[in-house]
N, C-alpha and C positions, 0 to 999 in steps of 0.2 A: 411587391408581389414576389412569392419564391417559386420559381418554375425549378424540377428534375431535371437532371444532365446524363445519359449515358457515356462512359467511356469503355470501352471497349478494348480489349489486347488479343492479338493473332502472332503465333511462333509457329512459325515450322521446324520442323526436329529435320535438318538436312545437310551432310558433313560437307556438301559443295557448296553451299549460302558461306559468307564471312557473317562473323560474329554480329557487326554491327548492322547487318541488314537481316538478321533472321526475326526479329518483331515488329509488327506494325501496329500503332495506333493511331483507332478511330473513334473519332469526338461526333455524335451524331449532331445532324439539325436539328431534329423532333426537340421536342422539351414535353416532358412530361408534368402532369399536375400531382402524381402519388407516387411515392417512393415505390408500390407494389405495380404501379405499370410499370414502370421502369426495371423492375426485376424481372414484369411476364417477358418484358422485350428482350429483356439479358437471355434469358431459359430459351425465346424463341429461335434467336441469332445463335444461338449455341447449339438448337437441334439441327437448323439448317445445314450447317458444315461440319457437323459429327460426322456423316459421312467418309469425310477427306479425312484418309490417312496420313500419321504426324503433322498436324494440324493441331496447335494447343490454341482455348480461347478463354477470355474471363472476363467479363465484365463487373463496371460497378456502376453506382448512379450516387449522384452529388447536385447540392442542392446550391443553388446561387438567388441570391433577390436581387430580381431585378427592379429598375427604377424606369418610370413610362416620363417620358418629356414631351 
């Protein structure tokens, strides 16, 4: 079975953050079953914190099969 994967990337644009802590990624729980929910989730998570200023975000969605035991 191939379940959808969200990853997700958040940078803040901030000259007091150091380099190596100014990105975070998140690997969601959900799994999707279409690559196009997976992109409504991207579009959705991305309008949520348009808000926040210097806040960059992107996501993408990647597909893995999984195997049931």
């Amino acid at each position: 079975m191939t379940k959808i994967f969200l990853i997700m990337v958040f940078c803040l644009q901030d000259t007091s953050i150091s380099l190596e802590d100014t990105c975070i990624k998140e690997i969601t729980k959900h799994q999707f079953d279409t690559i196009e929910e997976c992109k409504q989730e991207v579009t959705r998570i991305r309008d949520s914190v348009s808000h926040l200023t210097d806040l960059y975000s992107t996501g993408f969605c990647t597909s893995k099969t999984i195997q049931s035991t």
